[in-house]
C-alpha positions as CSV (number, residue, x, y, z in Angstrom):
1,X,0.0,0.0,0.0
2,X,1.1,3.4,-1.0
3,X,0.8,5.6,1.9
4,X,-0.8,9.0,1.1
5,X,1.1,11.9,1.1
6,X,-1.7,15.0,1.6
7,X,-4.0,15.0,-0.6
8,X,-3.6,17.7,-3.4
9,X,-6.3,20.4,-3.7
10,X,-6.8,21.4,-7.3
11,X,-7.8,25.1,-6.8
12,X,-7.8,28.4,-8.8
13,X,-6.7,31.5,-8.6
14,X,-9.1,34.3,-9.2
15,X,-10.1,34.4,-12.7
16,X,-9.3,37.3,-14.8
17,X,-11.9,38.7,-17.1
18,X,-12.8,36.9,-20.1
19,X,-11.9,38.7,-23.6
20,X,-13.9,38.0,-26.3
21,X,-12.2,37.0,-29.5
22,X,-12.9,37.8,-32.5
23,X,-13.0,34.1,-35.3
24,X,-10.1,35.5,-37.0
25,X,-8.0,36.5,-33.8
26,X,-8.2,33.0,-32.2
27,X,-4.4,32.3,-30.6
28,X,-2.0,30.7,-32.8
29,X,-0.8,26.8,-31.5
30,X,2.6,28.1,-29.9
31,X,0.6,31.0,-28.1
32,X,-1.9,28.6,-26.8
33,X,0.9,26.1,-26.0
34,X,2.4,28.5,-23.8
35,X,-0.9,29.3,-22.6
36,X,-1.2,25.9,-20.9
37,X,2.0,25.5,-19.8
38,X,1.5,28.8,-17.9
39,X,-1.7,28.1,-16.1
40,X,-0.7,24.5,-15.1
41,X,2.5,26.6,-13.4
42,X,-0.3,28.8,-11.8
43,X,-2.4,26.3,-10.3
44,X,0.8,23.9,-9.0
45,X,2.6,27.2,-7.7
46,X,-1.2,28.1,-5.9
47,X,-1.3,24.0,-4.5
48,X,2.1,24.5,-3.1
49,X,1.3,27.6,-1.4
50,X,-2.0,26.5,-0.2
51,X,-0.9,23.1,1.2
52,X,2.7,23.7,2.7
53,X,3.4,20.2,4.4
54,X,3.1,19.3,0.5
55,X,5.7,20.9,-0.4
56,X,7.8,20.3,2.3
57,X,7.9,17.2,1.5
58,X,8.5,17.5,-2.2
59,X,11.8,19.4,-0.8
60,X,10.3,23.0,-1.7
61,X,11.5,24.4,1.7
62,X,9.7,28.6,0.6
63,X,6.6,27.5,3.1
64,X,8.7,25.5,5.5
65,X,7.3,27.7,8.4
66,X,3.4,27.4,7.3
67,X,0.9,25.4,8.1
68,X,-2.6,24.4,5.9
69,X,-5.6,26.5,7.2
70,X,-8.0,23.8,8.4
71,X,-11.4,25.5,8.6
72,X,-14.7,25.7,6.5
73,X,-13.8,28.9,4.9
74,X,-10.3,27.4,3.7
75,X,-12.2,24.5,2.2
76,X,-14.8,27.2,0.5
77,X,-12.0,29.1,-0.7
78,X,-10.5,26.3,-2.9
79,X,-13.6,24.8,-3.9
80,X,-14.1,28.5,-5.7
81,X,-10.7,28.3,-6.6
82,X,-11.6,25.2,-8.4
83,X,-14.5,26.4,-10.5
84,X,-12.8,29.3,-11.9
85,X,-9.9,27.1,-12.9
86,X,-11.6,24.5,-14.5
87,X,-13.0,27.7,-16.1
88,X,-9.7,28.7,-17.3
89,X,-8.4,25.4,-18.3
90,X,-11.7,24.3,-20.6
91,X,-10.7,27.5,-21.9
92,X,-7.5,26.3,-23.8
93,X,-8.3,25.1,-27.0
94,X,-5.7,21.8,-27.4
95,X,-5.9,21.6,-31.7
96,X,-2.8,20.5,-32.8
97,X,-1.0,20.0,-29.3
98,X,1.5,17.3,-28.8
99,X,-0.1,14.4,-27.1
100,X,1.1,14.7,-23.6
101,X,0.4,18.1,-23.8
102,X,-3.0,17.7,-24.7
103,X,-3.2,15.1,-21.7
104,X,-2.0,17.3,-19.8
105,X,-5.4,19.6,-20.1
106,X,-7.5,16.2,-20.1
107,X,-6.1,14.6,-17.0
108,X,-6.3,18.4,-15.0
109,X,-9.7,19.0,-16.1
110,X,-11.0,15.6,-15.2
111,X,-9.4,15.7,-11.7
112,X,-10.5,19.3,-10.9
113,X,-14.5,17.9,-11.7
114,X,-14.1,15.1,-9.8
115,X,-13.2,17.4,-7.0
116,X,-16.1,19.7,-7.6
117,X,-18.5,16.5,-7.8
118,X,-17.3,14.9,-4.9
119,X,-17.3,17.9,-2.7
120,X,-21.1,17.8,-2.0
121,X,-20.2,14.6,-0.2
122,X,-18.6,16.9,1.8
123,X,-15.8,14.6,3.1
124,X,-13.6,16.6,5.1
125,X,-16.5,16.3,7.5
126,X,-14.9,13.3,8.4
127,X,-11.5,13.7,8.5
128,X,-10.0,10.9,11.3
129,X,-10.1,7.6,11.5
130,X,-7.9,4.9,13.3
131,X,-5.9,4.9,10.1
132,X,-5.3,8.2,9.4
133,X,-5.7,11.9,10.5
134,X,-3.8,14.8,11.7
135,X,-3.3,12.7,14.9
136,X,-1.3,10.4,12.8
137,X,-0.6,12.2,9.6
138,X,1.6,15.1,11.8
139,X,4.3,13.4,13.8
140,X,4.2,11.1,10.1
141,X,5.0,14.0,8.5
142,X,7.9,15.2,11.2
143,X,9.7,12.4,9.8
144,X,9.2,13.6,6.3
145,X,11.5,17.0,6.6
146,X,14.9,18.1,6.2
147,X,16.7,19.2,9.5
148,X,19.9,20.3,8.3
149,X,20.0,23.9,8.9
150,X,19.5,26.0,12.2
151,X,16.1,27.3,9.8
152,X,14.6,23.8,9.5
153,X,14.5,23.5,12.9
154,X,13.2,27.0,13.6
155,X,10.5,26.9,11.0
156,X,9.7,23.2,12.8
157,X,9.1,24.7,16.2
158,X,7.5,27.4,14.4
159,X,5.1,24.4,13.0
160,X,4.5,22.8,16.2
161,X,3.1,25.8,17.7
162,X,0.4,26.1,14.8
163,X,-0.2,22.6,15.2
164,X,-3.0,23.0,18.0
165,X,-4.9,25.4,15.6
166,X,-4.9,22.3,13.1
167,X,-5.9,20.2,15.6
168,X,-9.0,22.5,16.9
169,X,-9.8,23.1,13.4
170,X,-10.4,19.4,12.8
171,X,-12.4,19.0,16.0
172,X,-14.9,21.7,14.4
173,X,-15.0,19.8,11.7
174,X,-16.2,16.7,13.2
175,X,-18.4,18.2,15.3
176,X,-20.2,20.1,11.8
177,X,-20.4,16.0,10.6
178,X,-22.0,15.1,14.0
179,X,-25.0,17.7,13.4
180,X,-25.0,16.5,9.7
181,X,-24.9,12.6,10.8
182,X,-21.4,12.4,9.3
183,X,-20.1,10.0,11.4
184,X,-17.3,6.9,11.0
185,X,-18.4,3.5,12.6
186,X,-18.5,4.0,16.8
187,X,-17.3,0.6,17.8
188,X,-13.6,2.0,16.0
189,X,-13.2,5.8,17.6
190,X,-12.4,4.3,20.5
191,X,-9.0,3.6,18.8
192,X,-8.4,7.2,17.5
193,X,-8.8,8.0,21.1
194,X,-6.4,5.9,22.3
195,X,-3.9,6.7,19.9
196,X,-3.6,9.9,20.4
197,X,-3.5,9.6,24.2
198,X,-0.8,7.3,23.7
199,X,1.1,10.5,21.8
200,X,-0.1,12.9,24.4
201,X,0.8,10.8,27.5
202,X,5.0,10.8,26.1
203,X,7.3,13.1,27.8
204,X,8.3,15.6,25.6
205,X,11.1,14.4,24.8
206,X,10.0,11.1,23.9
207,X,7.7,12.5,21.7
208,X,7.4,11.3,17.8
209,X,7.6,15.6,17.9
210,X,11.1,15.2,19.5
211,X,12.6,12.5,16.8
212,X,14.8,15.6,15.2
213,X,16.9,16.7,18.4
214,X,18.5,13.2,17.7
215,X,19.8,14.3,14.5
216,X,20.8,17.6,15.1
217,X,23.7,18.6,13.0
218,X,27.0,18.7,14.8
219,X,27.9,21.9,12.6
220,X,25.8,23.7,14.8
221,X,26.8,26.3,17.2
222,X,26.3,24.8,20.9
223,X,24.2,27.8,21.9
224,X,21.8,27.1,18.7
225,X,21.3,23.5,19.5
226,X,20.3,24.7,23.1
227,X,18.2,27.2,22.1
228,X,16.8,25.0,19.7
229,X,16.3,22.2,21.8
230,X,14.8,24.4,24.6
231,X,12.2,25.8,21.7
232,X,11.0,22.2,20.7
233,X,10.6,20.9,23.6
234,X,8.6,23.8,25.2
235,X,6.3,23.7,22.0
236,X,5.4,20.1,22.4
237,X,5.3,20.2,26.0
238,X,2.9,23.8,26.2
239,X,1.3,23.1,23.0
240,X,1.5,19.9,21.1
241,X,0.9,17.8,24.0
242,X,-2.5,20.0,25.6
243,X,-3.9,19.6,22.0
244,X,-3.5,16.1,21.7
245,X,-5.3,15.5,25.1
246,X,-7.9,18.1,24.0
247,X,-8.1,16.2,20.8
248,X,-8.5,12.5,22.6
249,X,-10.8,13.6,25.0
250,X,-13.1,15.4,22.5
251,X,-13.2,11.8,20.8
252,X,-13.4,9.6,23.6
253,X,-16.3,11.8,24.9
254,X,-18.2,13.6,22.5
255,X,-17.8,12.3,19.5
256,X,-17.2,8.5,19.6
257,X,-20.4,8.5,21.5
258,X,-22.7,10.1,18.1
259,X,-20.5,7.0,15.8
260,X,-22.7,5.6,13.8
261,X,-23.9,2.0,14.6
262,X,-24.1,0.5,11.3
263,X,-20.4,-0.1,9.7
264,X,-21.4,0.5,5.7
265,X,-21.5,3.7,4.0
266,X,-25.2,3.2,3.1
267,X,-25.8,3.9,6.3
268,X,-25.2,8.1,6.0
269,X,-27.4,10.0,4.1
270,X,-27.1,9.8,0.6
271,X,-25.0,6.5,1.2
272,X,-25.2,4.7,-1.9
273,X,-24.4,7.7,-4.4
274,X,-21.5,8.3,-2.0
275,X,-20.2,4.6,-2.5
276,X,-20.9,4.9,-6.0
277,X,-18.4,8.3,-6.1
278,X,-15.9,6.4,-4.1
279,X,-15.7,3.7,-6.3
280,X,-15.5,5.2,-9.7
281,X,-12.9,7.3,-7.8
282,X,-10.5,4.2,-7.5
283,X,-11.6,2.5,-10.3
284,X,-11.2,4.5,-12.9
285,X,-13.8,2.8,-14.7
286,X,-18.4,2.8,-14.7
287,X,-17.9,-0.6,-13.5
288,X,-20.7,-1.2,-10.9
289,X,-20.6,-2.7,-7.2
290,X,-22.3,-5.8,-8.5
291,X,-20.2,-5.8,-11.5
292,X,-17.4,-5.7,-9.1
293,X,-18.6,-7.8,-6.4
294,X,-19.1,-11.1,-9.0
295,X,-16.0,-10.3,-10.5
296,X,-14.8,-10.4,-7.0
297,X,-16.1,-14.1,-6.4
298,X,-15.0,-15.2,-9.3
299,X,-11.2,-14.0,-9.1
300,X,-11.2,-15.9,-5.5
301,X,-12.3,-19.1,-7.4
302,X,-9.8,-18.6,-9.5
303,X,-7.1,-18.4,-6.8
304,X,-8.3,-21.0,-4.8
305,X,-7.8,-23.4,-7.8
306,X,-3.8,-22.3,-7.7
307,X,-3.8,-22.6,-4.0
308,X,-5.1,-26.0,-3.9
309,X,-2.5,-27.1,-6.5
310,X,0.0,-26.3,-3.8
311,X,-1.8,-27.3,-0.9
312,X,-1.7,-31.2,-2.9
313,X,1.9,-31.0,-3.9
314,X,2.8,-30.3,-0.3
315,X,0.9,-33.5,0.3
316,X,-3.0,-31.9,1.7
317,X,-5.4,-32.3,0.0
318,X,-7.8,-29.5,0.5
319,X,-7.5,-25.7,1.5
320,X,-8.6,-25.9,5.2
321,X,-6.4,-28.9,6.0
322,X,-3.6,-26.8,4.9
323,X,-4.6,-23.6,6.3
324,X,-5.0,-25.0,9.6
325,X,-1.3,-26.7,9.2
326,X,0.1,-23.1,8.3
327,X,-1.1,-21.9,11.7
328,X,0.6,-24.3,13.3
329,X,3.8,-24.4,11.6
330,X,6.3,-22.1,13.8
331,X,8.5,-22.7,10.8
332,X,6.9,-19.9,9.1
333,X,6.3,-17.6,12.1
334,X,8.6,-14.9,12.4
335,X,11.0,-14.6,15.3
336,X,11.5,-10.9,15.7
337,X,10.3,-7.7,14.0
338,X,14.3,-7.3,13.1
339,X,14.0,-10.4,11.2
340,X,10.9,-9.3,9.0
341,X,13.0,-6.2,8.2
342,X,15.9,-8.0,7.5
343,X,13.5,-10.8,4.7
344,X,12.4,-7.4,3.2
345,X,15.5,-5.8,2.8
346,X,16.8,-9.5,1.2
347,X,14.2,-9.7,-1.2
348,X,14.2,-6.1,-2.1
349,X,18.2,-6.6,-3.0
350,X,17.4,-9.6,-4.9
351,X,15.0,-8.3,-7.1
352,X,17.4,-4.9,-7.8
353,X,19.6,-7.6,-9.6
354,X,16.9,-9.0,-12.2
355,X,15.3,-5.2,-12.9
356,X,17.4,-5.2,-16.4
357,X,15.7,-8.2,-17.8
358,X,12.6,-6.4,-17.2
359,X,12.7,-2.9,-18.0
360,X,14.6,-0.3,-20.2
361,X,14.3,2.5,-17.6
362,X,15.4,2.3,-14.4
363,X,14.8,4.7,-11.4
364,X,17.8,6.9,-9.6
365,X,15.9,7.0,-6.9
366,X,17.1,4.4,-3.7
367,X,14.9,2.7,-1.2
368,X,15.5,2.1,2.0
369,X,13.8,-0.4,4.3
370,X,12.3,0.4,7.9
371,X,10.3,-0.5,11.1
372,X,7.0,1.4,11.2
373,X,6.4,3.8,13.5
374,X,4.7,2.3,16.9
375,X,2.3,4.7,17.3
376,X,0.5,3.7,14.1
377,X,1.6,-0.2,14.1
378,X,-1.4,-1.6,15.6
379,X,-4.1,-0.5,13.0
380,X,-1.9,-0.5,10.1
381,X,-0.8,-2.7,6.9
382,X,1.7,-5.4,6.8
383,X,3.9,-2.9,4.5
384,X,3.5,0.8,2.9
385,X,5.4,3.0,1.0
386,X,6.4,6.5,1.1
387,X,7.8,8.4,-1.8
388,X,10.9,10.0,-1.3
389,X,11.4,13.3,-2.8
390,X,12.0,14.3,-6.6
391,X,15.9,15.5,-5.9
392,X,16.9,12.3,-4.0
393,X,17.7,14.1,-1.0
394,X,15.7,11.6,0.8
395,X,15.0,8.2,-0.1
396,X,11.4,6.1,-0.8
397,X,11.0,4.2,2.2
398,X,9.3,0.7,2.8
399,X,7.6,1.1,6.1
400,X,7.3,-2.8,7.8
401,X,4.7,-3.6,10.3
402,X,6.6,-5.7,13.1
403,X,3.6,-5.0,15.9
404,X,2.8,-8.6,17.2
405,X,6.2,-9.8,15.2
406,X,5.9,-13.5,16.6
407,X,2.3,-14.1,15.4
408,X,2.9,-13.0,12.1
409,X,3.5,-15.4,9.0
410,X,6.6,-15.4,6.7
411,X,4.8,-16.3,4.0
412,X,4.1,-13.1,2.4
413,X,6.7,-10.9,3.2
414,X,8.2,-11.6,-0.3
415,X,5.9,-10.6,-2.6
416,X,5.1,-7.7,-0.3
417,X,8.2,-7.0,-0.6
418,X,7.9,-6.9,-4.5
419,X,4.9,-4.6,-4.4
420,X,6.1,-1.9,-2.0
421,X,9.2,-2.0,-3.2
422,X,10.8,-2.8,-6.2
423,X,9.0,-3.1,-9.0
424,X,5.9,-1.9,-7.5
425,X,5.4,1.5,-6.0
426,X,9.2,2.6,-5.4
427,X,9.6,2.2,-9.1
428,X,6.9,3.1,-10.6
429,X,6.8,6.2,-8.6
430,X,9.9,7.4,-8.9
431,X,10.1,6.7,-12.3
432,X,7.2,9.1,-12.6
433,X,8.9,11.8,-10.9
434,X,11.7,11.6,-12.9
435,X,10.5,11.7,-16.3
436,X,10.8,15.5,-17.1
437,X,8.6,16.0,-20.3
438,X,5.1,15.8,-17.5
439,X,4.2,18.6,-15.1
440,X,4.8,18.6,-11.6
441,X,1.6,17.7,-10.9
442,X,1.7,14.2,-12.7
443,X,5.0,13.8,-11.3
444,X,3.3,13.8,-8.3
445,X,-0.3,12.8,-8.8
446,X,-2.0,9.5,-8.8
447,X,-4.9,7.2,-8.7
448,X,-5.5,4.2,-6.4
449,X,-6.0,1.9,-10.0
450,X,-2.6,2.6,-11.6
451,X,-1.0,2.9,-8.5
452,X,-1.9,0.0,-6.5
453,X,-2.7,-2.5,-9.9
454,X,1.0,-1.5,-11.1
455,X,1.9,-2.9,-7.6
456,X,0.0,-6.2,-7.5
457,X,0.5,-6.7,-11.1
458,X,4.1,-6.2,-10.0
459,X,4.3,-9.0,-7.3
460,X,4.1,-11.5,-10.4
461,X,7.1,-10.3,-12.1
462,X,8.5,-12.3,-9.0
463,X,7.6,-15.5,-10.9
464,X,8.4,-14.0,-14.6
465,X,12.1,-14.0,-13.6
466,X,12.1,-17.6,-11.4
467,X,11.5,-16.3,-7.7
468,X,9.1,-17.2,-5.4
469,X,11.1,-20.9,-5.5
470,X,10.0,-21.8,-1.9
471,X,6.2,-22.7,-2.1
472,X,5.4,-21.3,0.9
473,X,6.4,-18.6,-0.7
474,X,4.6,-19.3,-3.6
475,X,1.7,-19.8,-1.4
476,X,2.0,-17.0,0.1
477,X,2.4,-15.1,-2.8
478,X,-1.0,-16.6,-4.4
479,X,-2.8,-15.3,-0.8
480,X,-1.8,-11.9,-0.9
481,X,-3.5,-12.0,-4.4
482,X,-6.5,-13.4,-2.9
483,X,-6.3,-10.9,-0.4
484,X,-7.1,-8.5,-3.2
485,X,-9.4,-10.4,-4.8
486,X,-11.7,-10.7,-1.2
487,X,-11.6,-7.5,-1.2
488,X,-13.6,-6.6,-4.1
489,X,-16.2,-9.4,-2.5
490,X,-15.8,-7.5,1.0
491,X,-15.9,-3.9,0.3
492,X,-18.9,-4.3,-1.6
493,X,-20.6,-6.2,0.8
494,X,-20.0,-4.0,3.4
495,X,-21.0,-1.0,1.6
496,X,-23.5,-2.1,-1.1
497,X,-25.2,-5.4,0.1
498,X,-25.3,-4.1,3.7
499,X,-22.6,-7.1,5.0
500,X,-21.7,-6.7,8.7
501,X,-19.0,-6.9,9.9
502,X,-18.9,-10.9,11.2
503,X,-19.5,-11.5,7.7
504,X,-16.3,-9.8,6.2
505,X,-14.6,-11.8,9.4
506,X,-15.9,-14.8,8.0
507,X,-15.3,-14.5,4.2
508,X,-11.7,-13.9,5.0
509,X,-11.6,-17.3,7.3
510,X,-13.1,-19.2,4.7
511,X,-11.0,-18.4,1.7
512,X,-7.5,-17.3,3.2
513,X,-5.2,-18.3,6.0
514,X,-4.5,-14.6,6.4
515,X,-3.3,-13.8,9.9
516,X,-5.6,-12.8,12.2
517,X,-4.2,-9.8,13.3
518,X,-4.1,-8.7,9.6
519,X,-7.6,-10.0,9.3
520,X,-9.0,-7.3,11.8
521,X,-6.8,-4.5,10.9
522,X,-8.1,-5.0,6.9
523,X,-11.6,-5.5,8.1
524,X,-11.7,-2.7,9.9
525,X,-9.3,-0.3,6.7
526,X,-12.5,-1.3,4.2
527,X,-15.2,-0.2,6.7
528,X,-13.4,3.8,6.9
529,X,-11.9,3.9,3.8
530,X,-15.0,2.9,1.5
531,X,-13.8,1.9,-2.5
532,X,-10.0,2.3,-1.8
533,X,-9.2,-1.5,-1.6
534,X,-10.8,-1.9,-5.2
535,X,-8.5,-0.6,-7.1
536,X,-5.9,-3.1,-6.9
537,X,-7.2,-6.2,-8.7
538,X,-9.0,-3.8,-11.0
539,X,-5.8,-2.2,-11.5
540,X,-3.9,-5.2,-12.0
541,X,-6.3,-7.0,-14.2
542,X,-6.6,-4.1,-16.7
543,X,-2.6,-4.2,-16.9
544,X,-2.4,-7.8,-18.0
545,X,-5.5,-7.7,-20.3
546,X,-3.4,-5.2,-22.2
547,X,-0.1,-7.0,-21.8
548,X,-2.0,-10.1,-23.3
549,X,-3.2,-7.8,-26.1
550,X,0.0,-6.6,-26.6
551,X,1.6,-10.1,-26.6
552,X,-1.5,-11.1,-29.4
553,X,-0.6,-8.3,-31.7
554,X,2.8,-8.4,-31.9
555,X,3.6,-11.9,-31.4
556,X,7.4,-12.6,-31.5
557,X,7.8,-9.1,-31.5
558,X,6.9,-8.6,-28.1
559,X,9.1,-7.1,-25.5
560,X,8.2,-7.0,-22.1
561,X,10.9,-4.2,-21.6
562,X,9.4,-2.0,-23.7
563,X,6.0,-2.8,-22.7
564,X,7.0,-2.2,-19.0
565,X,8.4,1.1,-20.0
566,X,5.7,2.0,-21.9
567,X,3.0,1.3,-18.9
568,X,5.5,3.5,-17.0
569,X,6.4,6.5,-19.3
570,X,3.9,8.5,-18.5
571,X,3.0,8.9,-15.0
572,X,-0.4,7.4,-13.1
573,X,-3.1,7.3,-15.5
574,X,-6.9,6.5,-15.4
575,X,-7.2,2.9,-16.6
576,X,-8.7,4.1,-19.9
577,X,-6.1,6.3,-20.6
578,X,-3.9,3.9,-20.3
579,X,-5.6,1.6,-22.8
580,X,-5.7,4.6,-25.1
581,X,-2.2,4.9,-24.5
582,X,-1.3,0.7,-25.1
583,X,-3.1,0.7,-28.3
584,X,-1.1,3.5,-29.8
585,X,1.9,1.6,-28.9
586,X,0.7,-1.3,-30.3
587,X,-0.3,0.2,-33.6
588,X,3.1,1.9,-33.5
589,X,5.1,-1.1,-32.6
590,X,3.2,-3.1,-36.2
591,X,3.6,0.0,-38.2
592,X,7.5,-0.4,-37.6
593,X,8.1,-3.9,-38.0
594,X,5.5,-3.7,-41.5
């Protein structure tokens, strides 16, 4: 799983007046070239500005002592913002562009009305949940920025006192969804509460806030890092820590109380066109929840079938027989946390080597391998990912879940591995930010289809160049796809054939030997994060439908490094871009060799 960096908030700036043209004075191509080019400058330079953690993270250090304006009238503002540069953009007449250019106005104009649609939903009315918030998304973000000058850590103490105003901002958002009856699922506040008591009951300076006076530069003047030092620690003592017991309390008393009872999203009002938002959202595509549930059912056939095979050549012979052995079998239990690490770190290495025989282009980018943070641990994935920035200065990092180490299961860890890493989302992404013909903000965009299908389509790349030899592994390899595949089946449910919760529990036990821990933390991921989990066998499927057309039209002319590259070479696209995009290569590719 890719973790989210903040989300992006396609605004305007305020449109200028509207000159009528005369037929015969319409703007030559270069003029209207330049044109785009300019306002796509505009509206990144006014998301950088507006959103300042964002490009703090990016490395754009000009806002490195602001902090995003969380309020309703912030949220108005860029919703207007919005309109009048859609405006501006639908504008641009593309005739005669070159293609990427002309994408370039398609892929911004589509995002910015998604935006405008999905903002009667009004979903920053519901901005926490136990797996993500500011609770968890600000000391997250700490370790995201550069302390490496006497400024970065001024501007961060600067940061932590505006924190609290963040923090109250989002309580007054939640309690706006309470008198609306925008509410997550009761039976899971309780979590958010506790973990940001757990933050707020640290001493200061064993705060998450504290991590960068570990790391203070020894270039520093010994009456800086004091004063420094003295400055951090009194903001997170005076102000980060009272806002984070203000924040827990608010939950734990006020607002976890008005949860809702039921745990799917037809359950708020106008539930099922909100699910229906959320899933072309991720999907990319007009498929339907039933269209997607079936296909669900049917992919999880399908996997089982490849499971079974194993199961028999291991000498079961069925499913449950098996899965009931795995639980058993310390063999595959891991011994330590530093031991997961250590398998992802070997299979990440491993698969550096083989890169060449499947792809042309090759990132610059490194990736480094880490424990994930404790205060998050208990609710989160196996595995994510977070993107490093577009200079290098700081490297993608694979983010490993070692909470409970010694009841988790070997199995998976390498083709987890595989999709957080390499090929999947360190790859693909920071190919993406390096390809310097797209605009910042499809160096930086995304959708949950590309990004998460390029990942699982990624973890069978694994078997293309002769891994997964072990068939645990294997087995383990086949589960984490039929972990995606129950999704479709589960998410649905949930959220369009009113499933409870028990029943998601259930499916999981019946067609997986998934860890149980894992089983309750995913359960409980689809139930606040409606549609997200979708994308990834949709994703993944649409990727090898067109590698198998590509493979049918070409024949022995088919190379899977140039196909790779050409999936990759230009950014995160909506699924049927991307076919658009395949077929032109295709076409090109016979047109060549005719």
């Amino acid at each position: 799983m890719r973790l989210k960096l903040p989300a992006l908030v396609f605004s305007a700036l305020t449109l200028l007046p509207a000159v009528a043209l005369a037929a015969d004075a319409k703007p030559d191509l270069a003029t209207r070239r330049k044109a785009l080019d300019a306002l796509i400058a505009e509206q990144w330079e006014y998301n950088l500005s507006t959103n300042p953690e964002f490009a703090s993270i990016l490395g754009d250090r000009r806002w490195n002592d602001k902090s995003s304006e969380v309020s309703q009238a912030a949220v108005d503002r860029d919703l207007a913002k919005s309109r009048e540069f859609l405006a501006r953009f639908e504008a641009i007449d593309t005739t005669g562009f070159p293609e990427q250019e002309a994408l370039n106005k398609t892929l911004m104009v589509r995002d910015l009305r998604q935006g405008l649609d999905n903002a009667r939903f009004e979903g920053w009315l519901t901005p926490v949940n136990q797996m993500g918030g500011i609770h968890l998304d600000a000391p997250q973000f700490t370790a995201l920025l550069p302390f490496e000058t006497v400024k970065d850590y001024e501007d961060y103490a600067t940061r932590l006192q505006n924190l609290p105003g963040q923090i109250d901002g989002t309580i007054a958002f939640m309690r706006d969804g309470m008198k609306k009856h925008l509410m997550p699922p009761q039976f899971l506040l309780g979590k958010v509460a506790d973990q940001a008591s757990g933050i707020a009951g640290r001493k200061p300076e064993e705060s998450p806030f504290a991590m960068p006076l570990g790391k203070m530069p020894e270039t520093f003047a010994a009456a800086d890092k004091e004063r420094l030092r003295t400055a951090i620690l009194a903001a997170i003592k005076d102000q980060v820590i009272p806002a984070y017991t203000r924040f827990a309390t608010f939950v734990a008393k006020e607002y976890a109380p008005a949860g809702r009872t039921e745990v799917g999203l037809w359950s708020l009002p106008d539930g099922e066109a909100r699910y229906a938002a959320r899933v072309k959202t991720s999907t990319t595509t007009a498929m339907t929840p039933e269209e997607i549930h079936q296909l669900g059912l049917r992919e999880v056939a399908r996997i089982e079938g490849e499971m079974l095979a194993i199961a028999k050549q291991l000498g079961f012979a069925d499913l449950k027989s098996f899965n009931a052995s795995l639980g058993t079998n310390e063999a595959l239990k891991a011994k330590s946390g530093d031991q997961i690490v250590a398998l992802y770190r070997q299979h990440i290495d491993e698969m550096q080597a083989k890169l060449p025989q499947l792809f042309g282009r090759l990132p610059k980018a490194k990736v480094e391998v880490v424990p994930m943070e404790d205060y998050r641990a208990a609710s989160a994935a196996a595995a994510d990912y977070i993107q490093g920035t577009p200079d290098g200065s700081r490297p993608g990092k694979v983010n490993v879940n070692t909470h409970e180490a010694t009841t988790r299961k070997t199995i998976s860890v390498e083709t987890t591995a595989y999709h957080e890493g390499v090929p999947g989302h360190h790859m693909q992404i920071s190919i993406q930010q390096e390809l310097p013909e797209l605009p910042p903000f499809r160096q930086q965009g995304g959708n949950t289809a590309y990004v998460e299908g390029w990942a699982l389509y990624s973890e069978r790349l694994g078997r293309d160049v002769g891994f997964f030899k072990d068939p645990y592994s294997l087995y383990g390899h086949l589960q984490d796809e039929m972990l995606r595949a129950i999704r479709l089946v589960v998410d649905t449910g949930l959220h369009y054939k009113k499933w409870n919760r028990a029943q998601v529990v259930q499916f999981f036990h019946d067609h997986s030997a998934i860890d149980e821990v894992e089983v309750q933390s995913e359960t409980d991921r689809y139930i606040v994060w409606p549609g997200q989990a979708l994308g990834y066998k949709i994703g993944q499927l649409k990727i090898l439908a067109l590698r198998d057309k590509a493979k049918a039209a070409l024949g022995g002319r088919f190379d899977i490094r140039a196909f790779h590259d050409e999936i990759l070479g230009a950014g995160s696209l909506p699924l049927d871009v991307l076919e658009t995009r395949i077929d032109a290569w295709i076409a090109a590719q016979k047109k060549a060799a005719a």
